[in-house]
N, C-alpha and C positions, 0 to 999 in steps of 0.2 A: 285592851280594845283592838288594838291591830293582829295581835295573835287570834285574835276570836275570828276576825274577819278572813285572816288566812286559812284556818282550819272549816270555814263555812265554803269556801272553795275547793275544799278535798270531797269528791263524790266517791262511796266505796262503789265498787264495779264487781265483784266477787267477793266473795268470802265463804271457803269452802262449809265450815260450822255452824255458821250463821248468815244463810240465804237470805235471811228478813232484811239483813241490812243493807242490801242492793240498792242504788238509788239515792241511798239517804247520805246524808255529810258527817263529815268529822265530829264538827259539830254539833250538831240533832241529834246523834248518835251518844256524845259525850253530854249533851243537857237531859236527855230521856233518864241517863243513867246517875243523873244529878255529880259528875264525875269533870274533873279538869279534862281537856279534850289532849292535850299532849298525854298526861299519863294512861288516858283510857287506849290513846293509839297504839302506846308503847306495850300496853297489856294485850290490846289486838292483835301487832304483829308476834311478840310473844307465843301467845298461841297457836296463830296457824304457822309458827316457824316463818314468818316473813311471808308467808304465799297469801298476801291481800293484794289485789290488784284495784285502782285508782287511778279517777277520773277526776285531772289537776284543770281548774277552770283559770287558766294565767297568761293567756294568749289574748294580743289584740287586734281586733277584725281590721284598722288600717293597715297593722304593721302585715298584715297576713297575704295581702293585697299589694305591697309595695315590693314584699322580697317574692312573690311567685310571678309578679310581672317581668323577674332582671333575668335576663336571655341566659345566664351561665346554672341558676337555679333547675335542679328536677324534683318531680312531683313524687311522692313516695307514700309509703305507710307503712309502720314497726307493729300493726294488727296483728295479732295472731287470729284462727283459725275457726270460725264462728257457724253455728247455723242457727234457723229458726226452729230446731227439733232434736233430739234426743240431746246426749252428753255436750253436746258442744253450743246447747242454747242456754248455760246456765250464767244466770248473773243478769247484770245491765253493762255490757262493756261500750265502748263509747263508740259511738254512731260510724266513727271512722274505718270500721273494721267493715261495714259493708257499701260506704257509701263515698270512700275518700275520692276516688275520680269519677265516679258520676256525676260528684258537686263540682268538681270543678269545670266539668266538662257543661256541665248546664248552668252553674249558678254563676260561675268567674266569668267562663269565657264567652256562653250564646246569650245569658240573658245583663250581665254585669258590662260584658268587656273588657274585662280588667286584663286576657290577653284573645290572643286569636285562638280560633279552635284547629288550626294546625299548630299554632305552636303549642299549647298544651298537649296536644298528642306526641309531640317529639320530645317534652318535658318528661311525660310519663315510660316513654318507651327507650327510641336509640339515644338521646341523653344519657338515660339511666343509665343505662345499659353499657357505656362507655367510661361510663365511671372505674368501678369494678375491673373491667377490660373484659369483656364478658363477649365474645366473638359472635356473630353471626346471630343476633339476637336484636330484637329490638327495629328490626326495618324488614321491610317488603321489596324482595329480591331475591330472582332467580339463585338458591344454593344455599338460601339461610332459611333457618328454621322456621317451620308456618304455628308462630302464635300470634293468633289474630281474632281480635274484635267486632263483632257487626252488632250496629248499635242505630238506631233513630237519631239524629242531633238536632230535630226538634220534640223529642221527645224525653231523652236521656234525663236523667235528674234522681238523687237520693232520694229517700225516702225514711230512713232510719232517722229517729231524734232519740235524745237521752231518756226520755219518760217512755218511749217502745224503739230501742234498741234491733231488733231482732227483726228487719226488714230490708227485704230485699229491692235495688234500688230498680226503677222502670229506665223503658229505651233498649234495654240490652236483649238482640235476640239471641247473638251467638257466642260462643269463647272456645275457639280452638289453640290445642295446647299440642305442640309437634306433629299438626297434622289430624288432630283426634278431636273428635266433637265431645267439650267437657260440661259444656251449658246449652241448652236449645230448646227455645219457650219457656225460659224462665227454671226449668229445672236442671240441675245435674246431672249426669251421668255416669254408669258404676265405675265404669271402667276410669283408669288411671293414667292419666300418658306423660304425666312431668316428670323430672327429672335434677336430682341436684346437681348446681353447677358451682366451680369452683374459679375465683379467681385466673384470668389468663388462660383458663379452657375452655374447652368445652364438651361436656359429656350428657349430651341430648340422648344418647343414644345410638347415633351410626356406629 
């Protein structure tokens, strides 16, 4: 019974072979096929050589709330690369990849309060950013790099959920990225301006 229940929390998120199974659990997935749910996994990843991606439901909403209020915590996301349209809308990957700090920015901190909406913005940005040792990044000052935000903060707020994934979050008009207009009005832009950074550098580009 407990095994059951933990494989009823595995959402598949991908599966190159089998797109149908987006959405559905370990579970569902393992009783449809009248099949033990570990070994149906095991023959899952099998197959696609390991490249299932998965959506673990194991987190709890107070604890989520207690560790993003303590002042040394930053706000992040390990999303990879999502759109609502060609190659990169496939699957149901999990709402985070378009929505992680628009919710916090609307649901924690202007409509919750669970922190201020300056300090989540220093959570997600020069925090971060200071982690890493990541120079000239992450703050609004004459000589560092212009990636910056213009957004509603009574309006900002997610919009993706697990059942429609593939939604972009409201509030956000702009997103400039060293200076270049990447988002504005809701759409992207062709052009390219980011740049990888490494550890203790920085290579923006000057």
């Amino acid at each position: 019974m407990e095994t059951g229940r933990a494989f009823d929390r595995i959402m598949i998120a991908r599966a190159r072979h089998h797109p149908e199974w987006a959405g559905k659990s370990v579970q569902q997935l393992a009783d449809e096929a009248g099949r033990d749910p570990l070994d149906w996994a095991c023959d899952a990843l099998i197959e696609h050589d390991g490249a299932v991606d998965i959506v673990h439901h194991s987190m709890n909403e107070d604890d989520v709330r207690y560790v993003m209020a303590k002042e040394w915590v930053c706000i992040g996301s390990d999303s990879r690369a999502n759109a609502p349209y060609g190659p990169l809308s496939f699957g149901k990957p999990h709402p985070r990849s378009y929505g992680t700090f628009p919710r916090v920015l609307g649901r924690y901190a202007r409509d919750e309060r669970v922190l201020g909406l300056e300090e989540a913005l220093r959570k997600m940005t020069s925090l971060t950013a200071s982690r890493p040792r990541v120079h000239d990044r992450g703050v609004v000052r004459t000589g560092a790099w212009a990636d910056l935000v213009v957004f509603d903060p009574a309006r900002v707020m997610d919009a993706a959920t697990y059942e429609d994934p593939h939604r972009y979050p409201v509030g956000i008009e702009y997103v400039i990225v060293n200076g270049g207009v990447a988002l504005e009005a809701g759409e992207t832009a062709r052009d390219r301006h980011g740049r990888f950074l490494r550890q203790g550098t920085d290579l923006g580009g000057r």
